[in-house]
N, C-alpha and C positions, 0 to 999 in steps of 0.2 A: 552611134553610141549604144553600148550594150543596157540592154533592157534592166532597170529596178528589181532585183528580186522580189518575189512574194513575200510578205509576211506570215512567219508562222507563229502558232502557239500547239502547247503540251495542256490538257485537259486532266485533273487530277480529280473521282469524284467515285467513292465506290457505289454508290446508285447507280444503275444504267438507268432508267427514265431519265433522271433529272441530265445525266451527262449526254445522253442524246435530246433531251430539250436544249442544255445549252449550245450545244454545238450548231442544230439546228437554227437558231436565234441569234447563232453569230453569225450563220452563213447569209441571213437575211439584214444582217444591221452593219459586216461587213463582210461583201463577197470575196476579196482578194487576199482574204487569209486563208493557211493552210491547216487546218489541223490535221498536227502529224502523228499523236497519238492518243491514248484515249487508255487511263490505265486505273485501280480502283484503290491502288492503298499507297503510306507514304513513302515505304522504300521501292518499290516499281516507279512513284514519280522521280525521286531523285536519281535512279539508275538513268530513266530514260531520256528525265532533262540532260545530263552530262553528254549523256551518248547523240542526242539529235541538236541540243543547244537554239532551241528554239528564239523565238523573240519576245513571244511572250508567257507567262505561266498562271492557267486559273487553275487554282486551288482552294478543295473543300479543307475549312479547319476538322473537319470529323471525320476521320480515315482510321483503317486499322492498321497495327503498326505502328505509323508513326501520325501525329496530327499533321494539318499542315502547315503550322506554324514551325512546329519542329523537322517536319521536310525542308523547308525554306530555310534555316535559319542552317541544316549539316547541308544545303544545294549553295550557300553563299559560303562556307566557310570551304570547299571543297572544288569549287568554281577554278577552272586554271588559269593560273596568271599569266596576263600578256598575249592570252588568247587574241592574238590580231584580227580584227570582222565580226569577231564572238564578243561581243560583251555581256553582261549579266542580265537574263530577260527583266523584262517588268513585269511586277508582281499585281496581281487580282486574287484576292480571299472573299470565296463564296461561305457564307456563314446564316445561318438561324437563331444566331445571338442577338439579344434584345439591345434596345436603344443602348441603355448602358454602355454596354461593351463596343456597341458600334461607337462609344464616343472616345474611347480607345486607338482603333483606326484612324479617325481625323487626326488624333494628334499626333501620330507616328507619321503621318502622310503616304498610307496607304491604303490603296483602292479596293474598293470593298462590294461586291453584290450580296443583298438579302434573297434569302430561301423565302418562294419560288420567285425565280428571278424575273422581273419585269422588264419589259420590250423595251422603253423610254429609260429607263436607268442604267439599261444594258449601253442603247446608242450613247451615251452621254459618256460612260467610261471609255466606249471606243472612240470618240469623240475627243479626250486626252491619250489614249496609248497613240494615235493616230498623229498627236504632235510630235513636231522636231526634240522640243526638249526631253520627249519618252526614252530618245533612245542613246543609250552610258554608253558614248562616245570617248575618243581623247588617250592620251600617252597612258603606257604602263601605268605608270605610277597615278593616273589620275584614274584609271578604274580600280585599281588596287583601294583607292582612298574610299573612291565608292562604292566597293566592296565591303568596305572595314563599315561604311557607316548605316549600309543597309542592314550588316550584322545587330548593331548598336539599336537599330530601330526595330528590329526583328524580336530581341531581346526583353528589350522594354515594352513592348506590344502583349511578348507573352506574358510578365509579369502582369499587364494592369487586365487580363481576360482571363486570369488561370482562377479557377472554381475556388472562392476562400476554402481554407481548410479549416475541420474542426477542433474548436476548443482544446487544447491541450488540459487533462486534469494530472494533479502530482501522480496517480497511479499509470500512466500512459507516457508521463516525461521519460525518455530517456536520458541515462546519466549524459555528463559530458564527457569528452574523451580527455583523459590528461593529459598534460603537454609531454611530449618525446622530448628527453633530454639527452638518451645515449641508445646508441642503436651498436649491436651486437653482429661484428661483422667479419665472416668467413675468412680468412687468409691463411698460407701457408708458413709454419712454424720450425723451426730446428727440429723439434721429435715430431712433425710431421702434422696432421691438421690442428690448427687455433683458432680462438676467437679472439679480435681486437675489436675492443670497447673505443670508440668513438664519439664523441661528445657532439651533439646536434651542432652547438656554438661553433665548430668548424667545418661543416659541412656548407660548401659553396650553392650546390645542386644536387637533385633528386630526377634521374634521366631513364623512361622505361626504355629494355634492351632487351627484345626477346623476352624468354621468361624470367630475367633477374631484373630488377631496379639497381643502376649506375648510381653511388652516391661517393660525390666528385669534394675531397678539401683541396687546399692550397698543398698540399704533400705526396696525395696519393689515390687513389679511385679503389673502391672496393666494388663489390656486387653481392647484394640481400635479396633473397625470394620474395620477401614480403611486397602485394604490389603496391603503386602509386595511390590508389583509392583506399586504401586503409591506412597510411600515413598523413595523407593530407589531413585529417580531422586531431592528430595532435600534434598538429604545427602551425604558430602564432600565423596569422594571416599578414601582420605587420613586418613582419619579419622575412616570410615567405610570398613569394609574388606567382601564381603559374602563368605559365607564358605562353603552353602549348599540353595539348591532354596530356600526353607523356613528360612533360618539364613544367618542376619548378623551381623557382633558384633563390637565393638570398637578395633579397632588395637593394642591399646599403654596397654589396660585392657590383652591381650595374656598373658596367665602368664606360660604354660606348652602346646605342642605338642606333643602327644604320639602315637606310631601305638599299636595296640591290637593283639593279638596272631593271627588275621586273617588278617594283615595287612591295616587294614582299620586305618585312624587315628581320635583323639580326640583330644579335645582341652580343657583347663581350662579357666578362664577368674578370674583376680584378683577381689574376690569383692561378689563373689559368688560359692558354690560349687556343679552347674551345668558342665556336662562333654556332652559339643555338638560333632555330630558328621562330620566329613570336608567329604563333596560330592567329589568323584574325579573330577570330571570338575575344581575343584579349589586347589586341591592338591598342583600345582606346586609351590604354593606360599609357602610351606611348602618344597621344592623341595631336602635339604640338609638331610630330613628324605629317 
């Protein structure tokens, strides 16, 4: 019988003391892992997780770049589906965050070391990655699920640890954005360039395309420079659902939901027979799939 592979993990931690302490502290609490890299901010983690696809991933939440909560949360939304052998590591966030915030983590059910990280606390977390159930196992579509819901926890995580913000006073309120009710859109004319006025109330979807933004009715597709990030804030949330960073579409137009043989899901929209695809970051709203 061919031999068990080693266990690996991916090391995120821009201090080299502490990342060669921990390294050192896992070689001792567990010898038969690999560490297979060792890198100091948060887009070199998520580069090198994809690229080596380790087993498991310890990450500092305080990184430059990106946190590592926010590595985690674009390494699960970008993770490939149906990766056969490769399922999504488990997660360890090494943190200096007070009790508070560590009660944050419990409730996510995610595995946590305190700065500087202790011998006995260390064995105990290798002590669960080290279980059967650590390791996101099972069909497409069942890590795809588990994919979507480590998203969902990643998210919630961040909001209940993100620094309160201060006080808003009326001279620091910014206004709000008014609603977009007619967007102003480039087509060609009998005498040659026009603008046709388009009513929000018809627009199906809002789909980024290169440098133009796709804005898709039941009659006709036009293309606006203006990008996706400056329309979303005057358009009803209730009305408009995003699906995916580049896509938003009209809610009540949802006409079909489907996952694909890799578990990834799709969507229909009545009106048109475009099949967009749903980002997991937004999955959960699809969450009975």
């Amino acid at each position: 019988m061919p031999d068990t592979p080693a266990p690996t993990a991916l090391i995120a931690e821009d201090e080299p003391l502490l990342a060669a302490a921990l390294q050192a502290e896992l070689a001792r609490a567990w010898p038969q892992l690999r560490v297979l890299a060792t890198v100091g901010d948060g887009h070199a983690a998520v580069a090198q997780a994809l690229a080596l696809q380790p087993d498991v991933l310890f990450f500092d939440i305080r990184m430059p770049g990106q946190s590592g909560l926010e590595a985690a949360t674009e390494l699960a939304e970008r993770w490939p589906s149906g990766a056969a052998g490769h399922p999504f590591p488990a997660l360890v966030f090494v943190t200096a965050y007070d009790q508070y915030a560590v009660q944050a983590f419990d409730a996510q059910a995610v595995d946590y070391l305190l700065k500087p990280v202790q011998p006995a606390r260390l064995r105990k977390t290798v002590e669960k990655l080290r279980q059967p159930s650590a390791i996101r196992s099972g069909s497409a579509i069942e890590i795809e699920s588990t994919l979507e819901a480590t998203l969902a926890r990643l998210n919630a995580l961040a909001a209940q640890v993100a620094p309160p913000e201060p006080a808003a006073t009326p001279a620091t309120t910014p206004p709000a954005a008014a609603p977009l009710r007619t967007l102003a859109c480039s087509v060609a004319g009998t005498l040659g360039a026009a603008v046709r006025m388009v009513p929000v109330s018809e627009v199906l979807a809002f789909d980024a395309a290169d440098k133009y933004l796709r804005v898709l009715t039941a009659q006709a597709e036009y293309l606006i420079r203006t990008p996706l990030k400056d329309i979303l804030p005057q358009l009803d949330p209730a009305d408009f659902w995003q699906i995916h960073r580049g896509t938003v579409v009209r809610a009540e137009a949802i006409d079909l939901v489907e996952r694909d043989e890799s578990g990834r899901l799709h969507l229909r929209l009545r009106g048109t027979t475009e099949r967009f695809v749903v980002s997991r970051l937004y999955a959960t709203r699809f969450r009975a799939l």
